[in-house]
C-alpha positions as CSV (number, residue, x, y, z in Angstrom):
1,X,122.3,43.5,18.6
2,X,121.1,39.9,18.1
3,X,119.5,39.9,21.3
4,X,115.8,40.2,21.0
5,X,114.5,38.6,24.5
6,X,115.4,37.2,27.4
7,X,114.1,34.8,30.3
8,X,114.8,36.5,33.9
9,X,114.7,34.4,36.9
10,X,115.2,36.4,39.9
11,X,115.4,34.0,42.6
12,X,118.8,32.6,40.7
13,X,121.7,33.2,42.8
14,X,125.6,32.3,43.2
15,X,127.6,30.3,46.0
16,X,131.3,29.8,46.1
17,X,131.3,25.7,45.5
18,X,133.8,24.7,47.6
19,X,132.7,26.8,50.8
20,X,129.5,24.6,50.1
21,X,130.7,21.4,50.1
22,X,133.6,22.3,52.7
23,X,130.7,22.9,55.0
24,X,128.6,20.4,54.7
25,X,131.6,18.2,55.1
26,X,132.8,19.8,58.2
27,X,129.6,19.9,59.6
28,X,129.3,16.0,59.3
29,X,132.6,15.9,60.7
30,X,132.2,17.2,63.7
31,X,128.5,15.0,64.2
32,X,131.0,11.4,63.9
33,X,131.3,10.8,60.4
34,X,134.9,9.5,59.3
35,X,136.6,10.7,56.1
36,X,138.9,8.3,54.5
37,X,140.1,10.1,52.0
38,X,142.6,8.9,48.7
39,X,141.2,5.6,49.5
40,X,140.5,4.4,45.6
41,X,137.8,1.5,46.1
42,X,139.6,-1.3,44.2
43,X,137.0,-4.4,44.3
44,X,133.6,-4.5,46.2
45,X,132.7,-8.2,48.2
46,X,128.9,-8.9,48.8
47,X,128.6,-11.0,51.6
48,X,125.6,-12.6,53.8
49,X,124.4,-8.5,55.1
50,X,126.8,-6.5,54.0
51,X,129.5,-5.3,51.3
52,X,133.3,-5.3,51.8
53,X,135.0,-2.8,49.6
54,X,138.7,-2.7,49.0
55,X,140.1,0.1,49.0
56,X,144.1,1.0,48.1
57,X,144.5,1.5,52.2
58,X,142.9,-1.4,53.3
59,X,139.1,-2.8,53.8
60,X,135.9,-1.5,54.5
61,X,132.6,-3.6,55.5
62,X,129.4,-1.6,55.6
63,X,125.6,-2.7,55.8
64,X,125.0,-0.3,53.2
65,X,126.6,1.7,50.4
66,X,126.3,4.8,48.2
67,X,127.9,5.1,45.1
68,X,128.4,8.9,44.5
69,X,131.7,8.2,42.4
70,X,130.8,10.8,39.7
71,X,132.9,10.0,36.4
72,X,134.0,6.4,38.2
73,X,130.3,6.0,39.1
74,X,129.8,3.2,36.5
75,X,132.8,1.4,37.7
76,X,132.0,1.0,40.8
77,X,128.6,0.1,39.9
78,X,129.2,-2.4,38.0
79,X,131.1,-4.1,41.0
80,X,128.1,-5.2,42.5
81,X,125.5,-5.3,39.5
82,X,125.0,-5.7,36.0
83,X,125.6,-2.6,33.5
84,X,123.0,-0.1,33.3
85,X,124.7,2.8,32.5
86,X,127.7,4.4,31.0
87,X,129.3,7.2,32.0
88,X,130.0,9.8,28.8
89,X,132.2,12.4,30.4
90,X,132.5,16.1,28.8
91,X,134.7,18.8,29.9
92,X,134.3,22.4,29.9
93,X,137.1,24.9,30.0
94,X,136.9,28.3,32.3
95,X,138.1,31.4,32.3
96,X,138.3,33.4,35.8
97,X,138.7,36.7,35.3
98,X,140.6,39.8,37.7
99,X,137.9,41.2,40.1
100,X,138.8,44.7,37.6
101,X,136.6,42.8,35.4
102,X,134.0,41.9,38.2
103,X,131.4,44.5,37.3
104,X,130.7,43.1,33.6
105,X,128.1,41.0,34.5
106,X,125.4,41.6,37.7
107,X,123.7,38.0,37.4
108,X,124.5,34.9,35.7
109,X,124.2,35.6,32.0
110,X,123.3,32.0,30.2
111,X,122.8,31.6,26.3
112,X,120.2,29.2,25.3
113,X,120.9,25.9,26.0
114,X,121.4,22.8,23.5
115,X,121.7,19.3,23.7
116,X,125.1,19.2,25.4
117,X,124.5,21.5,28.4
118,X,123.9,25.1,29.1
119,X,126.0,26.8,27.0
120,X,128.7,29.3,27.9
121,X,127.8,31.6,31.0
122,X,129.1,34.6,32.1
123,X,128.8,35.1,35.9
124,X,129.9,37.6,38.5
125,X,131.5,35.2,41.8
126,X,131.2,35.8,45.3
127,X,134.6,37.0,45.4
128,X,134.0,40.0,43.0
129,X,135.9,38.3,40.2
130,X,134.0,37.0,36.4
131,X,133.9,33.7,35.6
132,X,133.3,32.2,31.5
133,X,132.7,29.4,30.3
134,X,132.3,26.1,29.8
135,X,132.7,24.5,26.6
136,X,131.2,21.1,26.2
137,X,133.8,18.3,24.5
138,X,133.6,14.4,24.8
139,X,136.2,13.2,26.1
140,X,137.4,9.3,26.4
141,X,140.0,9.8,29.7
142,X,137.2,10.9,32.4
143,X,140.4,12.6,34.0
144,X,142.0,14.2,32.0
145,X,141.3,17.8,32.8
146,X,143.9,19.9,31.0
147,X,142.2,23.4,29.4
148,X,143.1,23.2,25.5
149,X,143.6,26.1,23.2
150,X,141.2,25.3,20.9
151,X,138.3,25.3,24.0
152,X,139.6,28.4,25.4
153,X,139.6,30.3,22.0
154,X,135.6,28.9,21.8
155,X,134.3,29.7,25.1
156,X,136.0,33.8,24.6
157,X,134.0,33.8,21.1
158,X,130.7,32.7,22.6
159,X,130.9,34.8,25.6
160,X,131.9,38.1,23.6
161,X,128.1,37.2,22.5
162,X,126.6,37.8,25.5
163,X,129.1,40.7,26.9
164,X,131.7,42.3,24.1
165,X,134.3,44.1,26.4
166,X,135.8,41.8,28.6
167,X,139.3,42.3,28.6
168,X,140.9,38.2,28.6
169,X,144.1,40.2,29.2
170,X,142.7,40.3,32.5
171,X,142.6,36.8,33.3
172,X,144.0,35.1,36.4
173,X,143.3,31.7,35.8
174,X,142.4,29.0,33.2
175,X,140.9,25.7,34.1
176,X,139.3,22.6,33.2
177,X,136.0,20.3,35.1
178,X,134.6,17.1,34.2
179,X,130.7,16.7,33.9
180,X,129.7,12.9,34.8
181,X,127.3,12.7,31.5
182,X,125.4,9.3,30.8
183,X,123.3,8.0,28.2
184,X,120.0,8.6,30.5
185,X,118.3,11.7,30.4
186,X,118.1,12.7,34.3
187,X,120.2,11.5,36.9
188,X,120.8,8.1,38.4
189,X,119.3,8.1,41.4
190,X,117.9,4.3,42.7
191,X,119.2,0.9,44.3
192,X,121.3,-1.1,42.2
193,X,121.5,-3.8,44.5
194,X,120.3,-5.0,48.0
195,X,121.5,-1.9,50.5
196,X,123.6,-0.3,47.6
197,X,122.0,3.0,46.2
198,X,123.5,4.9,43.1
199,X,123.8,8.1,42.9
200,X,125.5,9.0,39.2
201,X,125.2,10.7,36.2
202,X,125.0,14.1,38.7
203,X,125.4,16.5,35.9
204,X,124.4,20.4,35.8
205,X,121.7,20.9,37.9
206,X,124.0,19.1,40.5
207,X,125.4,21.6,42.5
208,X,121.9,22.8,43.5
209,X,120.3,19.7,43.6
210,X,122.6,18.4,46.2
211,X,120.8,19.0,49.0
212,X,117.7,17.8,47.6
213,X,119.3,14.5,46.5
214,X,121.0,14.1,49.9
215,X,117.2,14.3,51.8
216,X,115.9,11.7,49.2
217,X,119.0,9.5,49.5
218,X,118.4,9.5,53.1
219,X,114.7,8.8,52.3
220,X,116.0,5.7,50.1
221,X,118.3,4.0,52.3
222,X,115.5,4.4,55.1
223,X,112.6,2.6,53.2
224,X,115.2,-0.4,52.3
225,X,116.2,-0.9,56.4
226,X,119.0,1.7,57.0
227,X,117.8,2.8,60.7
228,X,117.8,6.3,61.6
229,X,118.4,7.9,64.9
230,X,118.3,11.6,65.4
231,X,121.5,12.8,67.3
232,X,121.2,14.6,70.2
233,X,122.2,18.4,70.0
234,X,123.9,18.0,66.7
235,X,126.3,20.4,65.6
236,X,124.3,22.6,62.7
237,X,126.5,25.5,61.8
238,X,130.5,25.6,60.5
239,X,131.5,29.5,61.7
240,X,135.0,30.8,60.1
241,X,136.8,33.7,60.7
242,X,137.3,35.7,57.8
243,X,139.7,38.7,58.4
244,X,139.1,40.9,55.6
245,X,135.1,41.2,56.5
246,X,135.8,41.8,60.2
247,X,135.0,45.9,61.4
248,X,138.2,47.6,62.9
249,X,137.7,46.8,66.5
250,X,136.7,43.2,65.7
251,X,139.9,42.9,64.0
252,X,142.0,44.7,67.0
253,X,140.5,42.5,69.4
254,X,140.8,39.1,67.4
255,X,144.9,40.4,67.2
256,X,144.9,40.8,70.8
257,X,143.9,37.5,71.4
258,X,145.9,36.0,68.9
259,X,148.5,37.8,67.0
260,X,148.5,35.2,63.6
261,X,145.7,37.2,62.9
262,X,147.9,40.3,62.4
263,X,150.2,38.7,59.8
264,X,149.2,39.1,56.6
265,X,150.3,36.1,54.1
266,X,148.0,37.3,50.9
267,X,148.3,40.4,50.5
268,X,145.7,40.1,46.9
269,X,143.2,38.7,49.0
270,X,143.7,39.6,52.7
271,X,144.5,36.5,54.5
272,X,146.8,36.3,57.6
273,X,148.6,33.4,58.8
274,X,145.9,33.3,61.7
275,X,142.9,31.7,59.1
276,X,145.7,29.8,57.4
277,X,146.4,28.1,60.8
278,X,142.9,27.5,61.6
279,X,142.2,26.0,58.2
280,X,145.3,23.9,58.3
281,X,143.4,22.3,62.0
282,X,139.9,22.8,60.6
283,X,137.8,19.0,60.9
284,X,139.2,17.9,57.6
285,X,142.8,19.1,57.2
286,X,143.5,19.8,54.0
287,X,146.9,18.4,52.9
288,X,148.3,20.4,50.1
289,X,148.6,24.1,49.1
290,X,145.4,24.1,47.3
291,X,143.6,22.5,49.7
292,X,144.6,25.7,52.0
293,X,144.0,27.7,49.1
294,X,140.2,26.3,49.0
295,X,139.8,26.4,52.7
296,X,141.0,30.0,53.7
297,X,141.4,32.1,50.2
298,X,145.2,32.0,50.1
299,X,146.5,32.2,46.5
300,X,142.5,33.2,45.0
301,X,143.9,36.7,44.0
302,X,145.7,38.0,40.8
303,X,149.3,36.3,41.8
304,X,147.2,33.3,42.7
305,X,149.5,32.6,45.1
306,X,152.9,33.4,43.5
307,X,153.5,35.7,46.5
308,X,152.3,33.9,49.4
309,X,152.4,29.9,47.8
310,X,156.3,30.2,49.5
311,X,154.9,31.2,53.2
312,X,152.2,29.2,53.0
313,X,154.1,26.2,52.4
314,X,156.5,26.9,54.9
315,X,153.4,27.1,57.5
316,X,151.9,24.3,56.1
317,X,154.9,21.7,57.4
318,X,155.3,24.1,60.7
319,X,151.9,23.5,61.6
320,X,152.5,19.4,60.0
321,X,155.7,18.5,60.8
322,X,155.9,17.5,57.4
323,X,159.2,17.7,55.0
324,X,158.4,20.8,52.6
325,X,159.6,18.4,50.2
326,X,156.5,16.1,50.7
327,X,153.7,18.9,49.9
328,X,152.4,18.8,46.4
329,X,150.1,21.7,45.0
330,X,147.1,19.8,44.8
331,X,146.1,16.6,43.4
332,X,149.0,13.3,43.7
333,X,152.5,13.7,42.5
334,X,152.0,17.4,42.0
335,X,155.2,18.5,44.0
336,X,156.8,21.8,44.0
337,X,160.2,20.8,45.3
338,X,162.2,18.6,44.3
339,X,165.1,18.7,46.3
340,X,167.4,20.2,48.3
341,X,170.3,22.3,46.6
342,X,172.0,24.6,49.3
343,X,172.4,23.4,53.0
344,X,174.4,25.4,56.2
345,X,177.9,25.1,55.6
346,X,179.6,22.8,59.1
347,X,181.2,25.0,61.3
């Protein structure tokens, strides 16, 4: 009833994030680039034409760098140059809701937006399911992204604002993000030193603006010596299977020719062992539950993964080799077993 206008813009629209950044990362993959990933850079070394950063597994020299270290951004920055920018992080706590409360919201529904971000949205995802939130609160640990009570109670009471009969009872997950704030007002986007170009303080329009920053990055590194070649026949698309979306005869065929495909792992969300195989070989493995989860959809659904987490572990060191005791959830240290309890009596 408070509501007495609104600003419509109808060429906003919604991605799933981590299909996005999966497949640009892929893509670059499969054109050469190498990933070295949970490789903390420790110290940076300028010498006579290039930089040598340590990392935690070992050194790596480079002509030029880019600092896109979002909440460590400043850190690493000032390795190499004097301060010129501190990093204010804020976190924001979500609700994601059961796709029975999918139909709530047809578009991204924003409040007006203050000094601190945005506001609290409520947004239908690709999936079918609602997202709320964030909140906005300062924070001093840049990493410490544990939801709290006290943001989860706000973010409800401003979204019942905008729509007044979500159920929460309805909610399948509650989590936390980090937004790289700084004290600039626009993002960080210039050389700090000779051949080393920041790009920090990537806060909300980020996800968007990606691609754009990427193309003027590029357009950076090239006016200060970086040479470019254009590759020959470069791969340009990332195509995965996705089960679920396939027609009957598409699927019949695809379990002909490979009968994964015709074990279901998920049942909330469809996925067979077939795409958790191919996401477990895909151009940048993933290496923990979630990583699978973010690659192929396992666990996304209403058990979020207290069905199929079992299974897909157990595929997970099949396909590895690795000891189901070495495979954490998803970020370090964050193991499910611990150890072994029961073993096959000798004969």
């Amino acid at each position: 009833d408070a509501v007495f206008g609104a600003l419509y813009a109808p060429s906003a629209g919604i991605i799933n994030p981590w299909e996005y950044a999966l497949a640009f990362a892929e893509t670059a993959a499969k054109n050469g680039c190498e990933f070295r990933l949970n490789s903390g850079v420790t110290g940076i070394q300028k010498k006579d034409d290039s930089y040598l950063l340590h990392t935690v597994k070992g050194d790596v020299e480079a002509k030029f760098v880019v600092n896109c270290a979002g909440v460590d951004s400043a850190v690493i920055h000032e390795m190499v140059a004097p301060k010129s920018f501190t990093i204010k992080p804020s976190r924001g706590d979500y609700y994601l809701m059961d796709k029975k409360e999918g139909d709530k919201a047809k578009c991204v529904l924003f409040q007006c937006p203050s000094e601190v971000g945005k506001g609290v949205l409520v947004s239908p995802t690709v999936h079918g399911n609602l997202i709320v939130g964030p909140n906005a609160v300062s924070c001093k640990d840049a990493h410490r992204v544990n939801t709290t009570m006290e943001g989860l109670q706000f973010v409800k009471e401003a979204a019942t604002k905008s729509v007044p009969d979500i159920n929460y009872r309805n909610a399948i997950r509650n989590f936390a993000g980090m937004r790289a704030n700084t004290d600039k007002d626009d993002f960080i986007i210039g050389m700090a030193a000779p051949n080393f170009l920041d790009l920090a303080g990537i806060k909300s329009p980020g996800l968007t603006s990606a691609p754009a920053i990427g193309e003027e990055a590029v357009k950076i590194l090239s006016e200060n010596g970086l040479t470019l070649i254009p590759k020959k026949n470069p791969v340009t698309t990332r195509k995965v299977v996705r089960f679920k979306h396939l027609s009957a005869e598409e699927k019949k065929q695809l379990i002909s020719e490979n009968p994964l495909y015709g074990r279901v792992i998920c049942r909330c969300e469809t996925i067979t062992e077939g795409e958790i195989v191919s996401a477990i070989h895909s151009p940048i493995p993933p290496v923990s539950i979630d990583g699978i989860k973010r690659r192929a959809g396992s666990g996304m659904g209403r058990c979020q993964g207290g069905f199929c987490g079992p299974r897909v572990m157990e595929i997970l060191a099949r396909e590895t080799g690795r000891d189901p005791l070495s495979i954490e959830k998803d970020k370090s240290g964050s193991y499910i077993l611990t150890e072994e309890i029961k073993k096959e009596a000798a004969l």
